[in-house]
C-alpha positions as CSV (number, residue, x, y, z in Angstrom):
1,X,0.0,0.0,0.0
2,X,1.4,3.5,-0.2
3,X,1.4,6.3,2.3
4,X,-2.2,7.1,2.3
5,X,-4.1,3.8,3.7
6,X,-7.8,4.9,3.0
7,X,-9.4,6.7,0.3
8,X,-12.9,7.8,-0.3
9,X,-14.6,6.3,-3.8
10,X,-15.8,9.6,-4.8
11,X,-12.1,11.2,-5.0
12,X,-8.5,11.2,-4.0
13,X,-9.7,12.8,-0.1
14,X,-8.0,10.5,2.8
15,X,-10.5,9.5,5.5
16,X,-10.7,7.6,8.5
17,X,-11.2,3.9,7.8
18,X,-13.2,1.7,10.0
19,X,-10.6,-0.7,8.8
20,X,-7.3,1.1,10.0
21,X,-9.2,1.7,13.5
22,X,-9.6,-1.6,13.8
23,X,-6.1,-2.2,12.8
24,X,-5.1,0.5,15.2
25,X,-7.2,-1.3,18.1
26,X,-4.6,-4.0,17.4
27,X,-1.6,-2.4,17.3
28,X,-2.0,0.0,20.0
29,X,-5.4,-0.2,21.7
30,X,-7.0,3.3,22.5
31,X,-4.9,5.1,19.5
32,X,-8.2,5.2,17.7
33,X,-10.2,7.5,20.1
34,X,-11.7,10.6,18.5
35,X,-8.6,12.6,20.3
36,X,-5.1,12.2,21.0
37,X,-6.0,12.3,24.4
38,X,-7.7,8.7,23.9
39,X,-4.1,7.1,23.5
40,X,-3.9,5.4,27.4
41,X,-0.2,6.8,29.4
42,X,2.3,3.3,28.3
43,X,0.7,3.0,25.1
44,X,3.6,3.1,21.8
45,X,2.1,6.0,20.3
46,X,3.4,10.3,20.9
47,X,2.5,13.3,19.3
48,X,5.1,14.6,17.0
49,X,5.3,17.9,15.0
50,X,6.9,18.6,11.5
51,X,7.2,22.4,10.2
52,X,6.1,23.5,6.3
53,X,8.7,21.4,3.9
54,X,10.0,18.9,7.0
55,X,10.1,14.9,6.0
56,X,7.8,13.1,7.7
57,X,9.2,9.7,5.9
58,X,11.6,8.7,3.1
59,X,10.5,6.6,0.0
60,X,12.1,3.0,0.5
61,X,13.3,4.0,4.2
62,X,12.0,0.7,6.6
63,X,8.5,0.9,7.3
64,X,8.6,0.7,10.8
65,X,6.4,3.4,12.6
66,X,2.7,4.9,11.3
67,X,1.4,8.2,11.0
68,X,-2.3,9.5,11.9
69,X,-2.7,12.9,10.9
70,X,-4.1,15.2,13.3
71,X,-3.7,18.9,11.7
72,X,-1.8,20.1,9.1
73,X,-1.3,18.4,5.1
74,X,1.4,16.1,4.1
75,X,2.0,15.3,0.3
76,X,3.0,11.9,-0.9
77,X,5.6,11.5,-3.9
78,X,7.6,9.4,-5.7
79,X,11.5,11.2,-7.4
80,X,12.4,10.5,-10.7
81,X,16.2,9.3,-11.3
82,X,16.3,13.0,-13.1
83,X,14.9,14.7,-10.4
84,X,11.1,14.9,-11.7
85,X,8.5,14.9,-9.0
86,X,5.2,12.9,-8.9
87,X,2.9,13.8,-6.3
88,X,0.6,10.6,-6.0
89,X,-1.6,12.4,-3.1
90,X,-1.8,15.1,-0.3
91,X,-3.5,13.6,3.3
92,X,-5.7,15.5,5.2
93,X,-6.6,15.6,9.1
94,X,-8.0,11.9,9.5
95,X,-5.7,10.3,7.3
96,X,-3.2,7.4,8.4
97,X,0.3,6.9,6.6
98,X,3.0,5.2,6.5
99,X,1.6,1.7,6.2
100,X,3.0,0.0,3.6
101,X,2.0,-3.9,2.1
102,X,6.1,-4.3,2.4
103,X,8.9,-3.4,4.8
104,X,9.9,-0.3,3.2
105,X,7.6,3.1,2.5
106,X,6.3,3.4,-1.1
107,X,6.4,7.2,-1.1
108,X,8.4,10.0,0.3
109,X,6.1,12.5,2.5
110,X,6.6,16.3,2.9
111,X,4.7,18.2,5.2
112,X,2.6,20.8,2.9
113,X,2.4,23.5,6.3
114,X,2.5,22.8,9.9
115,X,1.4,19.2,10.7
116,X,0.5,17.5,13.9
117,X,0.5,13.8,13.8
118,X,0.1,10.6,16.1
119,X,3.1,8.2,15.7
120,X,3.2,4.6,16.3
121,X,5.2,1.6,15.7
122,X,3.9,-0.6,12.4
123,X,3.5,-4.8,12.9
124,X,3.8,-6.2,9.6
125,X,0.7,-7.2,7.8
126,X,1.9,-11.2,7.9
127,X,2.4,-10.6,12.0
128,X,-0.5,-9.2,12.1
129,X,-2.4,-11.6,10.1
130,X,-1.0,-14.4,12.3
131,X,-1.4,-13.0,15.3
132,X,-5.2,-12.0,14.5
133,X,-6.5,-13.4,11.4
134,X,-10.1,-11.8,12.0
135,X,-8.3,-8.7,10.8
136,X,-8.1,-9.5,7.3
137,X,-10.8,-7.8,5.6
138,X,-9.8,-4.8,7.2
139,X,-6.2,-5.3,4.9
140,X,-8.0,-5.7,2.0
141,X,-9.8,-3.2,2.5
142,X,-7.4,-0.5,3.0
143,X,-5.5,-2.3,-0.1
144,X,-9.0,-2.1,-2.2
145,X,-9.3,1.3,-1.4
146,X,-5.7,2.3,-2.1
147,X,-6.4,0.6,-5.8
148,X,-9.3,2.9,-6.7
149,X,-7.4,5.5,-5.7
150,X,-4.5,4.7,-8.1
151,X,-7.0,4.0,-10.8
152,X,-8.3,7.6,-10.5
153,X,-5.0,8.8,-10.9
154,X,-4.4,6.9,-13.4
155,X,-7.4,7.9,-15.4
156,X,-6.2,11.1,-14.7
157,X,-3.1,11.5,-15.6
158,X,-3.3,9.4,-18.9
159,X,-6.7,10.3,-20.9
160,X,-7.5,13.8,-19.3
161,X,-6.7,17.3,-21.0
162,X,-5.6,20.2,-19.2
163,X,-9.2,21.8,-18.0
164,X,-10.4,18.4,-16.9
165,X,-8.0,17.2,-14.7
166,X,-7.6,20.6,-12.6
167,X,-11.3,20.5,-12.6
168,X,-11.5,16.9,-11.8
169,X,-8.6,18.3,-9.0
170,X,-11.3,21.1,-7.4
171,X,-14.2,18.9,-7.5
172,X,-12.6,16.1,-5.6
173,X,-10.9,18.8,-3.2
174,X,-14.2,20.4,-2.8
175,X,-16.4,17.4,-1.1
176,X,-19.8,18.5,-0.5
177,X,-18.2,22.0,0.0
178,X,-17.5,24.8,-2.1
179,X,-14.7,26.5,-0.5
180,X,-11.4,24.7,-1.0
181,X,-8.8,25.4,1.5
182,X,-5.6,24.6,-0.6
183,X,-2.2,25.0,1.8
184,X,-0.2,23.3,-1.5
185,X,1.7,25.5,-3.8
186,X,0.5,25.5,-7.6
187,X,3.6,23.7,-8.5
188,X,2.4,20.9,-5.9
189,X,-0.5,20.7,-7.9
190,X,1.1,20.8,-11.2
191,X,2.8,18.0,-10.1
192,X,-0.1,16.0,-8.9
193,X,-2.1,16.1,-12.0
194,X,0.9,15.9,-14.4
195,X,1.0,19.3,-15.6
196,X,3.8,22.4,-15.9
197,X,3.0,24.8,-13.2
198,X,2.7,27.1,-16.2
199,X,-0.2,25.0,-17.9
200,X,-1.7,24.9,-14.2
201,X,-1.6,28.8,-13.8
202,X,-2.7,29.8,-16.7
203,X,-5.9,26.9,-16.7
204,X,-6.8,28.4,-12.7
205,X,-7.0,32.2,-14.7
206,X,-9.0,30.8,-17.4
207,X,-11.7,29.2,-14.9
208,X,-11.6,32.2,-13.0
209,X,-11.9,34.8,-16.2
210,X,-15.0,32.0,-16.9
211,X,-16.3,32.7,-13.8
212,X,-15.9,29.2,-12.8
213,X,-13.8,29.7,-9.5
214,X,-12.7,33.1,-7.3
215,X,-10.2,33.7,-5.2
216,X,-11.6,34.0,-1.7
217,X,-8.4,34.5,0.0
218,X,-5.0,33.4,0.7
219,X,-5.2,29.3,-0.9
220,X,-8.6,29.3,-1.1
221,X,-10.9,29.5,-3.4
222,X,-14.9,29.5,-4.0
223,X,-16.6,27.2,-6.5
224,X,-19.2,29.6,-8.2
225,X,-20.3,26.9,-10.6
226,X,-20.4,23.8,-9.3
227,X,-22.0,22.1,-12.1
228,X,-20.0,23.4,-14.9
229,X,-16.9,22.1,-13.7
230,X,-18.1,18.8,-12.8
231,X,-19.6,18.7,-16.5
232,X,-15.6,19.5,-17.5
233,X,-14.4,17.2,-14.9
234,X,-16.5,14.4,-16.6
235,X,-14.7,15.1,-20.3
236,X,-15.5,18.2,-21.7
237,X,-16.3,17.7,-25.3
């Protein structure tokens, strides 16, 4: 699996997985509690803090603690032997990291602004299974879910012009919501969707000049036509 462990079908938007609690249960019982304060005094998990560009984990580094997001975004990318960056996904508050179907992380993580996070030491999945084979489905489905998500991307990246993958990119970002709160840099999200940070700039102006998005502030901005770029989002003919 790679760094973000749960995924929701209707975009790339980490979530808290019924499965990973249970997983957490396992590992380190009261680390799923609505609050770090739910993690019991001699339990393996501590708060830990990472500042804006700080490494949370390196890509093929052993796998051996996890990561529950608390505050804050981390992105998730894979480094090109020339130095190319691929960002395969940014994790918001709820998401878990770190957990990995070998011994070694699948990813590097960067922390996008200030994060907060819960850190606690990773069983393998084959200990795990062993130990409590109950726990299976809850593998598959973080695996299942991690699939779709590469899918998406896939999709994405591969068949997708230039307006429909940064609209595809808002509509997922959005939710049910339509302000977007987006701490990433515009060359973060070139580099998500597979794009020059030039191609991404000058598609965010056009929306906007189309009166599809605003500006509402400082990294964030306002859906005013919701339907529109879903309709893009969907391949624009």
């Amino acid at each position: 699996m790679h760094g973000v462990a749960a995924i929701q079908a209707d975009g790339l938007r980490p979530r808290e997985s019924t499965a990973l609690t249970g997983l957490l249960d396992f590992l380190d019982p009261g680390l799923s509690g609505p609050s770090p304060a739910a993690a019991r005094p001699g339990n393996t998990c501590c708060e830990r803090r990472f500042t804006a560009g700080e490494c949370v984990f390196h890509d093929g580094a052993p796998a051996r603690l996890g990561f529950r997001l608390l505050s804050g975004m981390v992105r998730l990318f894979k480094l090109l032997p020339d130095g190319r960056r691929q960002i395969t996904g940014f994790a918001d508050p709820g998401a878990y990291i770190g957990f990995s179907a070998g011994t070694s992380y699948a990813t590097d993580a960067e922390a996008v602004d200030d994060v907060l996070v819960q850190q606690f030491r990773l069983a393998s999945s084959g200990d795990i299974l062993a130990r409590c084979p109950d726990l299976e489905p809850a593998l598959l489905e973080c695996m299942s879910s991690e699939l779709l998500a590469a899918q998406q991307h896939i999709l994405l990246l591969g068949r997708k012009t230039s307006r429909e993958r940064l609209a595809t990119f808002l509509i997922w970002r959005a939710g049910k919501d339509d302000m977007i709160r987006l701490p990433m840099s515009r060359l973060d999200i070139a580099d998500y969707l597979g794009m020059t940070i030039e191609t991404t700039s000058r598609t965010f102006s056009m929306f906007r000049r189309e009166d599809l998005i605003e500006l509402a502030g400082a990294n964030v901005v306002k859906l005013l036509d919701r339907e529109r770029l879903a309709d893009i989002a969907e391949c624009e003919s």
